[in-house]
C-alpha positions, 0 to 999 in steps of 0.5 A: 315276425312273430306267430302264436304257436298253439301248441305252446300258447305264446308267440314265438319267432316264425321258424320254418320246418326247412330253410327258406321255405314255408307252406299254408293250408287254408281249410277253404269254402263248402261251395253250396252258396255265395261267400260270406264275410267269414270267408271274406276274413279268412282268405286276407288274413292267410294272404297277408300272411304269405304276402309277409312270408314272400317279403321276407324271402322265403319261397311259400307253397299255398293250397286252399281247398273247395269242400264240393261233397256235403251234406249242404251240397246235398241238400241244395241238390235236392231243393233246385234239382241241379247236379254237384257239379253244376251246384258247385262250379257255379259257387266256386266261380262266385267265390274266386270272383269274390276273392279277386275283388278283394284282390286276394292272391290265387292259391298255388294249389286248390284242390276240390274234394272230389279230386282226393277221394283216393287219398281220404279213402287211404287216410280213413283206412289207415286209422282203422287200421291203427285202431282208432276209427270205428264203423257205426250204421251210418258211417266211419268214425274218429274214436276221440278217446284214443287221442289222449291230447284231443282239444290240446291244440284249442285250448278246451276242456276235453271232458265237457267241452264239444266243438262245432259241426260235430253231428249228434249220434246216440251210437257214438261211443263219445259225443265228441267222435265225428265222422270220416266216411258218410255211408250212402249208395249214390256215391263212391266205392271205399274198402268200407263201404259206399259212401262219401267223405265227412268234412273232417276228414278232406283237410288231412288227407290234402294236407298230406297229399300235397304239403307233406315230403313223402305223403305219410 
């Protein structure tokens, strides 16, 4: 079996970090309202990859995520007047059904964001520590220009090139910085200050909670 290794851009014969063994995160739904046919190709493209993993031997570790704090979420709260927990419980039911249908194997782990907040919240402080996050009124941001290889991975250009649901701010110090911790008094305590996670910052943290060796 051979995988394109975007790193550098050619296909290359799957070669696994520790013998026999491989792990898969799927960076899984935003659960406001019913699957689509994104999520659709998303979730049986990554199950016929572990099913090809499995056949060849080796034993997968596979986590998919439930995005269940969002502004989408927020917003759905807002307009029916039902909790996060109600919102997202039902929508999360929809989806599993979905995937069933497809008949699409269950994640070994699938964690919501909601479960992770400790380690998001050590994650973000960690790169304020590091220098490479900064606080804004509205929030903790990824300072992208302190990532001298940011857009390696996508292929795009890093000084005119912007990516996909990365909310505009007049304050930011490059367009391309995006938020990791949304200030806001409703929700959860942070060493930063009250708030909720950004979307990008629940990956990585649940990445390193539960597919990395010693979490760092």
């Amino acid at each position: 079996m051979q995988i394109f290794d975007s790193v550098k851009k050619q296909k290359m014969a799957f070669e696994p970090i520790k013998s026999g063994k491989a792990s898969i995160y799927l960076c899984g739904p935003t659960v406001y309202d019913d699957a689509h046919l994104g999520h659709a190709k998303s979730a049986v493209s990554f199950d016929l990859l572990r099913r090809v993993l499995i056949e060849l031997g080796y034993e997968v570790k596979f986590v998919r995520n439930y995005t269940d704090i969002d502004d989408k979420i927020l917003k759905k709260m807002s307009e029916t007047g039902k909790s996060l927990e109600e919102i997202t419980q039902r929508y999360i039911a929809s989806y599993e059904a979905d995937m069933s249908a497809l008949n699409v194997m269950q994640p070994d782990i699938k964690p919501k964001a909601t479960q992770c907040l400790e380690a998001i919240i050590n994650y973000i402080q960690k790169l304020i520590d590091k220098g490479v996050a900064y606080e804004l009124k509205d929030g903790i941001y990824f300072d992208t220009g302190k990532d001298a290889q940011y857009f390696s991975l996508s292929g795009k250009d890093n000084n005119t090139d912007l990516i996909a649901r990365v909310q505009s701010n007049d304050e930011k110090r490059d367009e391309k910085d995006f938020v990791l911790w949304k200030f806001d008094d409703k929700w959860y305590e942070s060493p930063f200050g009250r708030g909720r996670p950004g979307w990008h910052s629940e990956c990585v943290a649940m990445i390193k909670q539960y597919l990395s060796n010693d979490g760092e």
